[in-house]
C-alpha positions as CSV (number, residue, x, y, z in Angstrom):
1,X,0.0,0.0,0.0
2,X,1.4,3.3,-1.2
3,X,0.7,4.9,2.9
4,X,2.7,1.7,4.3
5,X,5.8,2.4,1.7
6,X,5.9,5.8,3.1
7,X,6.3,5.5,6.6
8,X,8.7,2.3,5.7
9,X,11.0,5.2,4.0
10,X,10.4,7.2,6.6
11,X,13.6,6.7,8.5
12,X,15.6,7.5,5.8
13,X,14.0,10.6,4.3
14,X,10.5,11.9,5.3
15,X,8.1,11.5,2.8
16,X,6.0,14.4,2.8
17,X,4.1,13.8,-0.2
18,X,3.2,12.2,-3.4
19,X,1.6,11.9,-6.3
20,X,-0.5,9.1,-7.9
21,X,-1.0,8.9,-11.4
22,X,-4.3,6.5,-12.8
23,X,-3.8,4.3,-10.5
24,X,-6.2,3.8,-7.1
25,X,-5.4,2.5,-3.7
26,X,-5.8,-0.8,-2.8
27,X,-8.8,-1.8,-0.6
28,X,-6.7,-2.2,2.6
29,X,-5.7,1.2,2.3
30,X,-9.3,2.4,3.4
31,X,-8.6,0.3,6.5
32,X,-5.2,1.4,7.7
33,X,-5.4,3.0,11.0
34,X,-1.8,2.0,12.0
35,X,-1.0,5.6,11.8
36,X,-4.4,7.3,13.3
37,X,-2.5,9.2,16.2
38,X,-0.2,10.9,13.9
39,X,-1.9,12.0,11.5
40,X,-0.3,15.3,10.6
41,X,3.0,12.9,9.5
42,X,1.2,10.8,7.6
43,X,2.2,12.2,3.3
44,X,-0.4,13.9,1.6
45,X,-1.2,12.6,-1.7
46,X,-3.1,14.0,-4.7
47,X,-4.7,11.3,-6.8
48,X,-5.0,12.1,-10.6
49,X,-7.4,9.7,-12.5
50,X,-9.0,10.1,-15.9
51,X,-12.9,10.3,-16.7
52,X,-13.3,7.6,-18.9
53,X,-11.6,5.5,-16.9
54,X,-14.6,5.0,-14.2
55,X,-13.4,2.2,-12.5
56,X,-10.0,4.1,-10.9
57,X,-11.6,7.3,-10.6
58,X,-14.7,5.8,-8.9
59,X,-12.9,4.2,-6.2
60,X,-10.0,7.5,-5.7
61,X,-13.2,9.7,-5.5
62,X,-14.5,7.3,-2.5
63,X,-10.8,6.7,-0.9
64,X,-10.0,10.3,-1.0
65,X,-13.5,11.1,0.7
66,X,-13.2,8.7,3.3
67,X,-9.8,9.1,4.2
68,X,-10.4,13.0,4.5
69,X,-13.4,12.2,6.7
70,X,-11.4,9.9,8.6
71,X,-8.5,12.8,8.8
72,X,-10.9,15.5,10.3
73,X,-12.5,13.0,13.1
74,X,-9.2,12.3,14.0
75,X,-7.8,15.9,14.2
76,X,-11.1,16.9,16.2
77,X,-10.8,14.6,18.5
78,X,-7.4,15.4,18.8
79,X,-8.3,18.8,19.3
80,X,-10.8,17.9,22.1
81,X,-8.5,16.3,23.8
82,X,-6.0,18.5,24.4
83,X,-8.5,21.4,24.8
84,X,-7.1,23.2,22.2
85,X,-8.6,25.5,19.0
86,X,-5.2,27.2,17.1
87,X,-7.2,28.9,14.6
88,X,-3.7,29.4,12.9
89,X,-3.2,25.8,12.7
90,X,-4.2,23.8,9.2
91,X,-5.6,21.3,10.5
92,X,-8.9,19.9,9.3
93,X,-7.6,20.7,5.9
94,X,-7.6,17.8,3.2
95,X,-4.7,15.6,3.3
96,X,-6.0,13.6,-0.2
97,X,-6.8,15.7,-3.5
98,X,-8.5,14.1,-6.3
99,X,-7.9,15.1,-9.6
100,X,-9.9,14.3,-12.4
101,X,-8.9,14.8,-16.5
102,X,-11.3,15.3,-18.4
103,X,-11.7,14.7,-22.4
104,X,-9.2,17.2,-24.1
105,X,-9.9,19.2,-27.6
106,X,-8.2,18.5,-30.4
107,X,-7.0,21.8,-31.5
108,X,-4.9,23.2,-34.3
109,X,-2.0,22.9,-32.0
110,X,-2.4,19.7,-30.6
111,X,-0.3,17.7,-31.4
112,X,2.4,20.0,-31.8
113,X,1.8,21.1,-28.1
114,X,1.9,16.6,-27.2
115,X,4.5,15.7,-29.2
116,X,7.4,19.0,-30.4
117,X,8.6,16.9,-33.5
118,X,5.5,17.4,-34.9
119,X,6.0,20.4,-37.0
120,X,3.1,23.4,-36.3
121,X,1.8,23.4,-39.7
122,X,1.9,19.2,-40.0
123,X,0.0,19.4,-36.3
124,X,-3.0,21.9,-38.0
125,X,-3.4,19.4,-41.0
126,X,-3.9,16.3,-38.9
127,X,-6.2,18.2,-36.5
128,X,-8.3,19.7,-39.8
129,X,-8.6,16.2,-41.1
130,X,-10.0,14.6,-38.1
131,X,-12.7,17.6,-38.2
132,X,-13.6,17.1,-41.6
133,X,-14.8,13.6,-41.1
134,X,-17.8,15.3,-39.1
135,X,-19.9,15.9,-42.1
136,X,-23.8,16.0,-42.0
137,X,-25.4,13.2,-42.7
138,X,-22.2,11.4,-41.9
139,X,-22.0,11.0,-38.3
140,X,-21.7,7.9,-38.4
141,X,-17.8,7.9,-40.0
142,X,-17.1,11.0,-37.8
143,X,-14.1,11.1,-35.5
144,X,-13.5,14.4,-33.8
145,X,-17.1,16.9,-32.5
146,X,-16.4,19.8,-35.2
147,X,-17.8,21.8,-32.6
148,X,-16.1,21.2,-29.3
149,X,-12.9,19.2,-31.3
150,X,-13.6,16.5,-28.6
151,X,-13.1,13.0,-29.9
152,X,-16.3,11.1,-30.7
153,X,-14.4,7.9,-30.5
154,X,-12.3,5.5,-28.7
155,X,-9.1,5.5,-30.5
156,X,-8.5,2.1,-29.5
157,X,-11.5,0.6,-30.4
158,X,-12.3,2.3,-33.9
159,X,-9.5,2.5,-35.9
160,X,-10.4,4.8,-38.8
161,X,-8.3,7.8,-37.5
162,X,-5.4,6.1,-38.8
163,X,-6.3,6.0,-42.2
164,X,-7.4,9.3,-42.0
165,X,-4.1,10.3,-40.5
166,X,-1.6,8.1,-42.3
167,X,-1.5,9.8,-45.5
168,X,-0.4,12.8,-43.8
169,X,1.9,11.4,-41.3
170,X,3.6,9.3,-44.8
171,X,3.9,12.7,-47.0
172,X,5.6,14.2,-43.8
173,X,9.4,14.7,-44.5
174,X,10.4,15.5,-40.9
175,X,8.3,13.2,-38.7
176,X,8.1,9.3,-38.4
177,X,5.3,7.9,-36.6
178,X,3.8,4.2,-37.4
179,X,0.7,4.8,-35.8
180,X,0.3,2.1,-34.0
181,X,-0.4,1.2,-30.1
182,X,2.1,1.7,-27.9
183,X,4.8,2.6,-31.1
184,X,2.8,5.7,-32.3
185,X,3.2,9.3,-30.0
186,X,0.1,10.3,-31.8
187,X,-2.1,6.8,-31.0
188,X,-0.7,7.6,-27.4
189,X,-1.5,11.3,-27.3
190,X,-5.4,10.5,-28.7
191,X,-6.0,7.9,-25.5
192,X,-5.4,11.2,-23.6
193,X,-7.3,13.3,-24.9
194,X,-10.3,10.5,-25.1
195,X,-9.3,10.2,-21.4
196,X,-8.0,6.7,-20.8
197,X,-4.9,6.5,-20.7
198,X,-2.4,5.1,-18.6
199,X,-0.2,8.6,-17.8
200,X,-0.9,12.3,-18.4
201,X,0.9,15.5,-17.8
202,X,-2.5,16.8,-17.2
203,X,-2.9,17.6,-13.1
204,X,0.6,17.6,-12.9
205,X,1.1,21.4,-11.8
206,X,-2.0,21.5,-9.8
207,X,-1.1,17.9,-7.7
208,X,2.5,20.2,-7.3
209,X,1.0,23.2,-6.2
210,X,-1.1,21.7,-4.1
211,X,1.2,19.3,-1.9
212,X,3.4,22.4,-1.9
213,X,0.5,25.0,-0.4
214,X,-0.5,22.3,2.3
215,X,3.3,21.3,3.1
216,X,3.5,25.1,3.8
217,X,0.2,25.0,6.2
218,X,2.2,22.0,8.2
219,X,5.1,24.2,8.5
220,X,3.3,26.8,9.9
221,X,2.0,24.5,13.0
222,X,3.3,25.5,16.9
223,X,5.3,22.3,17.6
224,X,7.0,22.0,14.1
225,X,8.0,25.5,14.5
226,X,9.8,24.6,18.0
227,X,11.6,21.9,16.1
């Protein structure tokens, strides 16, 4: 469980937090109370899951509720105990985030912006030419939403992209790509914007920003100052 590994690193250099990538805890995680009475050492963690992947993001969104809950009991009874209210101090403050992705838009840019070898002009034809198959009375052979550039499809599943794409991607003289599952950048960068995939840059920054604000608030606490 990724809350035991922690505190088995511990000794050698405090984990203070982490960030999981699609990928949910394991059910015995929900139980662990090994470390109930310290609860402001245990890492935060932000939890970034993709929408299309319902089974991961289902059971994150219930781990990261629970264990919150379970995080502010804790901390109130904590603070009942002692009698004390430090209205300075962060606590009751998540120490889970849960990050969901979303379906991305297949603008001009792209795949230029996914993958830099793809030129900016090469990037605006193959983004056009996924459009284009979302003709009226078509809708049937149509791969990308002309109007919110939102794939219609699950690259994995229907396959017509490619031959929508590969005539580009051939007459290209300064990019390569075979276009095929886990050998193509671009069949790669299309799971993430259909949001299923198994990695994303997506939530990146936020999960960062986020473990950094509330490693701040911890900082601020009375008997970590006096340390």
């Amino acid at each position: 469980a990724m809350q035991q590994v922690a505190r088995q690193h511990a000794s050698f250099r405090p984990l203070a937090g982490y960030v999981s990538e699609i990928m949910a805890p394991r059910d015995e995680d929900d139980t662990d109370t090994s470390a109930k009475d310290h609860d402001d050492e245990q890492p935060l963690g932000a939890f970034i899951t993709m929408d299309r992947d319902s089974s991961t993001r289902e059971r994150v969104e219930e781990f990261v509720k629970t264990q919150n809950q379970r995080h502010h009991d804790t901390q109130q009874q904590q603070e009942q105990k002692q009698a004390r209210n430090d209205k300075d101090s962060p606590q009751g403050q998540d120490i889970y985030k849960h990050i969901p992705v979303g379906p991305l838009p297949i603008s001009p840019m792209f795949f230029h912006e996914r993958i830099p070898t793809i030129s900016t002009f090469l990037s605006e034809r193959l983004a056009y030419a996924l459009r284009q198959t979302d003709k009226e009375g078509s809708s049937s052979l149509a791969i990308v939403n002309k109007t919110s550039l939102e794939l219609l499809v699950d690259p994995r599943r229907q396959r017509t992209w490619k031959d929508v794409l590969r005539p580009l991607v051939e007459a290209a003289s300064n990019y390569h790509d075979t276009l095929e599952a886990d050998h193509s950048a671009i069949s790669e960068v299309l799971n993430v914007a259909w949001s299923k995939h198994e990695m994303t840059r997506d939530g990146v920054a936020e999960s960062l920003e986020w473990l950094l604000s509330r490693y701040e608030d911890r900082l601020q606490q009375p008997e970590l100052k006096q340390q």
